[in-house]
C-alpha positions as CSV (number, residue, x, y, z in Angstrom):
1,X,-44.9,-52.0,-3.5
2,X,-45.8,-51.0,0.2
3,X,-48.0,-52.8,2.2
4,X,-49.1,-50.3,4.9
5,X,-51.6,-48.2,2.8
6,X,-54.0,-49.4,3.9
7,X,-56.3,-48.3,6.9
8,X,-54.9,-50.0,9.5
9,X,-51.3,-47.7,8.3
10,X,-53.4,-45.1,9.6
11,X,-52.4,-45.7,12.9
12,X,-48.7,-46.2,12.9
13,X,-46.4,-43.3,14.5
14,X,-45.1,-41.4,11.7
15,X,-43.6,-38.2,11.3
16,X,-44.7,-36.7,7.5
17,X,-41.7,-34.5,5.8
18,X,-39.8,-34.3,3.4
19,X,-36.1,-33.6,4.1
20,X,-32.8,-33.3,1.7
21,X,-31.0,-35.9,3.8
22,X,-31.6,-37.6,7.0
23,X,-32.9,-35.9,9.9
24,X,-30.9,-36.7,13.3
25,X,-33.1,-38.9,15.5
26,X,-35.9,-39.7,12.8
27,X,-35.3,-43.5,10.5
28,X,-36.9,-43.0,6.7
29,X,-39.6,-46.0,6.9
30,X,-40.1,-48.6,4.1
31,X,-43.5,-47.1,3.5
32,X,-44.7,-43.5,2.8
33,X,-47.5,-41.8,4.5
34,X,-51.4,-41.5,3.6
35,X,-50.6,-38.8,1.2
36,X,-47.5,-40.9,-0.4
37,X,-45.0,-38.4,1.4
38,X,-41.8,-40.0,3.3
39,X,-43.1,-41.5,6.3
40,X,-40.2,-41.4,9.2
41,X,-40.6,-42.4,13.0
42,X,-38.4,-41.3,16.1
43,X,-35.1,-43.8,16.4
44,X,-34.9,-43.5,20.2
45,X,-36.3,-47.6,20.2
46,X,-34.4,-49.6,17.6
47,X,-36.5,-52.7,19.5
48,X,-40.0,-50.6,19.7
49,X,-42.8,-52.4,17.4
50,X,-42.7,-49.8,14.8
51,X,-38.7,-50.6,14.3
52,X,-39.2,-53.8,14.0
53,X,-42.1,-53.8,11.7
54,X,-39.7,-51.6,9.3
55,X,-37.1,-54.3,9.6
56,X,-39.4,-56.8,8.6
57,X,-40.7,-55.2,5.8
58,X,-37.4,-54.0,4.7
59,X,-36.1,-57.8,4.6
60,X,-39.1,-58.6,2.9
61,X,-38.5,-56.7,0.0
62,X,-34.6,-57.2,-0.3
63,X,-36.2,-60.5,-0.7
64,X,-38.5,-59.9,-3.0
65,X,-36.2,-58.2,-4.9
66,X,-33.8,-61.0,-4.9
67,X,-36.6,-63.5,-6.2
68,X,-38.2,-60.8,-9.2
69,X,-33.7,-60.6,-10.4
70,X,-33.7,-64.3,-10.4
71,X,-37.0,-65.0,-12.3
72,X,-35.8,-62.1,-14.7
73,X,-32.2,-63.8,-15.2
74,X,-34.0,-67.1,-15.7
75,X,-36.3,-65.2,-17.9
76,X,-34.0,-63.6,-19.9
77,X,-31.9,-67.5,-20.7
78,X,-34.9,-68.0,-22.1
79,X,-36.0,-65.3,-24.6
80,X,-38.4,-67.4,-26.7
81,X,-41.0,-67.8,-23.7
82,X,-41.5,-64.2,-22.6
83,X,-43.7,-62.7,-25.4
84,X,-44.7,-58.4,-24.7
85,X,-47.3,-58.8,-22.0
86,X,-45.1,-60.9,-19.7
87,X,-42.1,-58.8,-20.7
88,X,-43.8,-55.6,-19.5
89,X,-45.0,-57.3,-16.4
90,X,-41.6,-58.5,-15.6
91,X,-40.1,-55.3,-16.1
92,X,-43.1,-53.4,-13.4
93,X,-41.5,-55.5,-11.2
94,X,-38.4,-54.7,-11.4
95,X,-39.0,-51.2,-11.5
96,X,-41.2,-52.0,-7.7
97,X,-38.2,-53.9,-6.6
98,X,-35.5,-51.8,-7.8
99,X,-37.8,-48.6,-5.9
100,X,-37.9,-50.8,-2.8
101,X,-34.3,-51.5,-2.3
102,X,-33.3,-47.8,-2.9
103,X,-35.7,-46.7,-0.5
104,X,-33.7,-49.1,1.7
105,X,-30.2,-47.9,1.2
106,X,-31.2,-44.7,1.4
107,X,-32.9,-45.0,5.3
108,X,-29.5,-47.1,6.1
109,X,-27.7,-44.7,4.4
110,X,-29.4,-42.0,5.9
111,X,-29.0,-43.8,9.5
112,X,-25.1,-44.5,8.9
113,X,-24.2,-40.7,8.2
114,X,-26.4,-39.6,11.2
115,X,-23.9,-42.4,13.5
116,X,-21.4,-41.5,12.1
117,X,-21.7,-37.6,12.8
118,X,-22.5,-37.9,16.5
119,X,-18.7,-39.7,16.7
């Protein structure tokens, strides 16, 4: 599901918690930490190379996500050619993609209620 854990994720700026709800001033990153804990980096730089490699990512798998429901929908119009093995398989993806895209709305979630509480 995440790309970055690997050992070059090592390096990247990340602040390991675990909080309720958003924390003001940290964004919840599209990938979790060495341990599999939240990662989260500062938000002061919404341009800063960290920021935009979470944007990236986080487009990535709304993609992603996008493709594995249209396979599955294309899948499912067609019963007879998905036997157990490919059924099962199709359904670990959706479980990666439906993970990814709620990790998603919750750091944009998390990022909207922090806005909106400083107005």
């Amino acid at each position: 599901m995440n790309g970055f854990n690997d050992p070059w994720s090592g390096y990247l700026p990340i602040v390991d918690a675990e909080p309720a709800g958003g924390i003001a001033g940290l964004r919840l990153l599209p990938w979790t930490g060495p341990d599999g804990k939240p990662a989260y980096t500062p938000e002061g730089n919404p341009l800063g190379l960290i920021a935009q490699i979470a944007d990236d990512m986080e487009a990535s798998q709304l993609q992603y996500a996008r493709e594995v429901l249209s396979t599955t929908q294309a899948l499912l119009d067609e019963p007879s050619k998905l036997d157990d093995a490919q059924a099962r398989y199709v359904i670990r993806m959706l479980c990666g993609a439906v993970s990814d895209t709620l990790r998603v709305a919750k750091s944009r979630g998390m990022r909207l209620t922090i806005a909106g509480a400083d107005e």
